[in-house]
Structure formats: structure tokens, C-alpha cells
N, C-alpha and C positions, 0 to 999 in steps of 0.2 A: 198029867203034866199041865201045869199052867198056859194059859194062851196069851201069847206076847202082844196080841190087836188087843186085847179084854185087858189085859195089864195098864196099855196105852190109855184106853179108857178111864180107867182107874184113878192115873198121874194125870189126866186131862182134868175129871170132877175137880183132882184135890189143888191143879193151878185156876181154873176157872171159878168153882164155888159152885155152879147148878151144874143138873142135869143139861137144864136148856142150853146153858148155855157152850156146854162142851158138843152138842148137837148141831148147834149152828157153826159153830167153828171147824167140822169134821165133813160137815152137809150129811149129816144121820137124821132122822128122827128124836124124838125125846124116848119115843115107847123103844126104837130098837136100842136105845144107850140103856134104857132099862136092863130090856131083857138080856142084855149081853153081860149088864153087871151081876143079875140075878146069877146067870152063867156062872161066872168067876166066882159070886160065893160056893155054890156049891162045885166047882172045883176046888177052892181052898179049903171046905170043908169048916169055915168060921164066917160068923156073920164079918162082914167088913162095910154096911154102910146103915146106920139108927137115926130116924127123923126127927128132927130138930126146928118145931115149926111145919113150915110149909117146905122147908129145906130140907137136905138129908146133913148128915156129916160123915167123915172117915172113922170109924173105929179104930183100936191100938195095931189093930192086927192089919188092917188097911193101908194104915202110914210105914209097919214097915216093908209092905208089899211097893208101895211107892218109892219108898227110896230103894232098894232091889230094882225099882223096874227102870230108875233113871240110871243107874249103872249100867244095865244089860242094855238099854236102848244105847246109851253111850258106845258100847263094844260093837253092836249089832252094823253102825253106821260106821266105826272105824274099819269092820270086817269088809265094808260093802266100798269103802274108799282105798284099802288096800287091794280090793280086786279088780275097782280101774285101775287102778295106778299099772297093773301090771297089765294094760292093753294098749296097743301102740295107739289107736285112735282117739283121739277126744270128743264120745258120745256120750248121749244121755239130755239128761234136763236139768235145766237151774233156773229155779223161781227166786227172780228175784225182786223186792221191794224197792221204792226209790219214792222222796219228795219229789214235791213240783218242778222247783226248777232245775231240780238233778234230770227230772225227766224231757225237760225242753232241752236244757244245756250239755249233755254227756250222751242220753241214750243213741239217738239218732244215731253218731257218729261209732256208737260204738256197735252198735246192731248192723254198719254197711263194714266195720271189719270183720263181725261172725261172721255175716254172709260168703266174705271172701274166702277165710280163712278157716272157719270153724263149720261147715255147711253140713255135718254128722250135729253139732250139737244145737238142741232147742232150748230155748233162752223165752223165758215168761215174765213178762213185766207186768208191778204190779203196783199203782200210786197208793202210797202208804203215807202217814206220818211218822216222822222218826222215832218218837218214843213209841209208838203202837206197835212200827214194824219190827223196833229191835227184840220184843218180846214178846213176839208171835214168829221170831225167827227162832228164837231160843226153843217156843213151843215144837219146834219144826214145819210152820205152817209156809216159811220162808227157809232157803238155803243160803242164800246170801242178801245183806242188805246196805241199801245208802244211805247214809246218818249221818245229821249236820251234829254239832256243838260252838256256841255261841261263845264268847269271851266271857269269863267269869261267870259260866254259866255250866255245868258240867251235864253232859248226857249220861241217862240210865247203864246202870253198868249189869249186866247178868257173868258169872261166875264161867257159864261156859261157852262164852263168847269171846273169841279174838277180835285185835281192834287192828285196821291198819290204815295210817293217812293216807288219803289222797291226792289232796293241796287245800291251800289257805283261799278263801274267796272273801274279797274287800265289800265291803259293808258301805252302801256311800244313802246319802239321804236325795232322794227323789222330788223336785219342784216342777211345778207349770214351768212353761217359757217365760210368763208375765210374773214370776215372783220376783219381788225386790230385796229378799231378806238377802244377805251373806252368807249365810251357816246355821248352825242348829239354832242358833238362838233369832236369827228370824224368821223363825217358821213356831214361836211363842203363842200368836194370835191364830196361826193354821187351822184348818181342820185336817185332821189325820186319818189314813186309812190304815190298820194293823189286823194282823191275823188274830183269829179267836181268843180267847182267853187260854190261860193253861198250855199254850205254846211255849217253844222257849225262846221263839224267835221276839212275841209280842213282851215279854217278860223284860228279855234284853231291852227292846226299845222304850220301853216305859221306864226302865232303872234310868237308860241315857240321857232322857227329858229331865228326869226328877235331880241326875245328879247335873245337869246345867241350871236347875233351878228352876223348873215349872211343870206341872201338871200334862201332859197332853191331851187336846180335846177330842175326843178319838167320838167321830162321827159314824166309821162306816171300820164294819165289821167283816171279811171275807178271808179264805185262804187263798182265794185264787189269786195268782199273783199279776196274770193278764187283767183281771178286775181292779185290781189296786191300780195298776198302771195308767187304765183308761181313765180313773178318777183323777188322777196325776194330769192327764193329755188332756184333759177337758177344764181341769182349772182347779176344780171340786175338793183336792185332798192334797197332803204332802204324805214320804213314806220313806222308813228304811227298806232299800231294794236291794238286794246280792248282785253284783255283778256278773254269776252266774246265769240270770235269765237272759242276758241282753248276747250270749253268747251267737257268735254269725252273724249278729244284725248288728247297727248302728242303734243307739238310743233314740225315742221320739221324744225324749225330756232332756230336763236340765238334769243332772249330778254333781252334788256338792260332797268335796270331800269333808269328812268329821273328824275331830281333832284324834292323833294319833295313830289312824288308818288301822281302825279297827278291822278285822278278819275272824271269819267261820273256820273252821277246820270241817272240813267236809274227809266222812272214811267214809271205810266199810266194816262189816262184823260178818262172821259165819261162825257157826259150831264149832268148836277145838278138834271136834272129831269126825267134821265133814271138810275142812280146811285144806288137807293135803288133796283131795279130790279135783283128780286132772280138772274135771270140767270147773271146777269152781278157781282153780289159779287158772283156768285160760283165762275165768270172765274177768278176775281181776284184774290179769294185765292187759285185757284189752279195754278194760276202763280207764285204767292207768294212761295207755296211748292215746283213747279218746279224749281226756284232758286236756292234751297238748292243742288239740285243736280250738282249746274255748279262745 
């Protein structure tokens, strides 16, 4: 009989690409991913992986051991979510993902309702970026995750991932005290702080600029959003900020509203087939409550 961890392995190489790197992602070795795959050939009794370079690849007989193994792990977790379900307590663990300022703005409040409320279930938090997290949730490295999506900007979709909102979070543009401009278009001459490239946050804001009509001079490069701020509080940069971080506190800047009062849609996602899973609808709705408090 086939080994369901050595299968995993398997569907790990064929979404990652290396050995190494389904190793770093599992916290294995590269030798023991080896030898576990060597395992499974000769369980399967056919070769399933011929090197290609310094790379290996899947053989025919590999790929359809891979999709066999994404169905059974699909059933494996629905098995394991129907037999919470059938226990009065809500234990267990939920790793879940979250951006920055999901993590300033939401978690706090919602980690002192587990406590109350949930003191059986362990809740693991873990700062991710949205697109990273949502598909390393899919991998199952995460059982639940928090994902923004930008206006005219659409987040990564996976197949067996449910989506459900959260709330709409206003988008407003970030000045010193001592700025003179009005609105987006006096902050032309700015220098800008935005997140890295290949976000969707920094994407959004650079379309924003270009469709008022200018370039933005983008100085300074960080995700940290307490980073952006200070550059904000010191003179040094303007910035689009979510009114999510500022959650509990007062602002130490100015906030200008941008025409139309753009909004994020901040969810979540989990597995289709870990979703009914008490512990994953407690965490939901106790994030859901935790919102009310931004």
C-alpha cells in the first residue's frame, strides 16, 4: 500500500519544483525528501521522478499519483473535519496567516475573545503576505488565512479555496502636519513611501498616481507599515495607509480623503474541505466580532 506522508511529498515536489525546496517548506532535510521519494518508487513499483538538469521532474506515472493524492488528501481532511464536528468542544489548532495590519488591527482583539471564550482551542499566528499566504494555505502549510484585495486589482484565486468577506477598509492618502497640498495631486512633487514591488497594495497606488496624471517619486521602499508612518511623522514621505492600522489609536498624521473613497475588501480563505471545521468557523467568527472593534 501506498504511504499517504510519501504521496504528500510527492504533490509537494510537483507544486514547488525542487526537492529543496518542498524541504524547507515541510522543515525536512533535502536527503530525507529523497529518500522517502526513493520509498514511494519502489512502493509504486515505477520510476516516478528522471533528472532534468540539476532538477528532477515527475514522470507520467507521478502526475497521476498526484492528482490521486489531491483527492485523498481532500477526503482525508473532510474525514478529520467531520469528526470535530461531531465533538461538543471546540479544540484543536488553527494556523493562521494574516498581513501587517490585519495583524495590528484585528488580531489583538480577537486572541482576548479566544481566550475568553475558546481556552481548548490554540490559535497560531503567523505574518504572511497575502498572495504567499493564500497559497501556502492551499498547500496546507496554513488552515486559515487573512487576504486583502485592492480595487481593480483581483487577489490570487486557488480552486479549493473559499472566500468570505470581512469588511471594506478605506484607503486614504497619508501627509506630514506641514503638508500644503489638498489631495492626491499635491503630493505630485512628494516623495513616496510604498511597499515592495509585486504587491498589490504598491500596484494599486502607482495605477492611482499615473491615472491623476503623474509618476510617483517613490523614495523609500518598506512593507513595514509602522516604517512608512514614521517617514510620514517626520516630514520625509507621503503614503496610501489603510485605515486599518490606525485601529484603537488616533492618527499621529494628517489623512486625506482620495476621490471616491476607495476601499480594500479584506477576507479570509480556508480549504473547502477544512471549512466546516468547528475550530475554523469559531476563528472566523471571532474575527468577524473582532472587527467591530476597529
Amino acid at each position: 500500500m501506498l504511504d499517504v506522508r510519501r504521496l504528500r511529498l510527492l504533490r509537494e515536489l510537483k507544486l514547488r519544483g525542487t526537492i529543496a525546496a518542498v524541504a524547507a517548506a515541510l522543515s525536512y532535510t533535502p536527503s530525507s525528501v529523497s529518500q522517502q521519494l526513493a520509498l514511494l518508487e519502489t512502493e509504486a513499483g515505477v520510476p516516478l521522478l528522471e533528472k532534468s538538469g540539476r532538477r528532477v521532474q515527475l514522470t507520467p506515472q507521478a502526475e497521476l499519483l498526484v492528482r490521486h493524492t489531491a483527492v485523498l488528501l481532500d477526503r482525508l481532511e473532510l474525514m478529520e473535519s467531520e469528526l470535530d464536528q461531531s465533538l461538543t468542544d471546540v479544540t484543536g489548532t488553527v494556523r493562521l496567516a494574516v498581513f501587517q495590519s490585519a495583524a495590528l488591527g484585528i488580531i489583538p482583539q480577537a486572541l482576548t475573545i479566544f481566550a475568553e471564550e475558546y481556552p481548548q482551542l490554540r490559535v497560531e499566528v503567523t505574518q504572511r503576505e497575502p498572495e504567499n499566504a493564500l497559497f501556502e494555505t492551499w498547500t496546507r502549510e496554513f488552515d486559515l488565512v487573512i487576504a486583502e484585495q485592492y480595487p481593480g486589482h483581483a487577489a490570487p484565486r486557488q480552486a479549493d479555496l473559499d472566500r468570505l468577506s470581512l469588511f471594506q477598509d478605506q484607503l486614504r492618502l497619508g501627509v506630514p502636519s506641514t503638508f500644503e497640498g489638498t489631495g492626491l495631486e499635491g503630493a505630485r512633487a512628494s516623495a513616496w513611501v510604498m511597499e515592495p514591488r509585486g504587491t498589490a497594495s504598491r500596484h494599486w497606488a502607482e495605477q492611482l498616481c499615473r491615472r491623476a496624471g503623474f509618476e510617483p517619486d517613490v523614495r523609500f521602499e518598506t512593507a513595514d507599515l509602522q516604517a512608512q508612518i514614521r517617514l510620514i511623522e517626520s516630514g520625509h514621505a507621503v503614503a496610501v495607509l489603510p485605515d486599518l492600522v490606525w485601529a484603537g489609536r488616533e492618527p499621529g498624521i494628517r489623512l486625506l480623503d482620495l476621490d471616491g473613497s476607495p476601499r480594500r475588501t479584506i477576507f479570509t480563505a480556508a480549504r473547502e474541505a477544512s471549512a466546516s471545521r468547528p475550530a475554523v468557523k469559531a476563528c472566523r467568527d471571532v474575527l468577524a466580532r473582532a472587527v467591530e472593534f476597529v
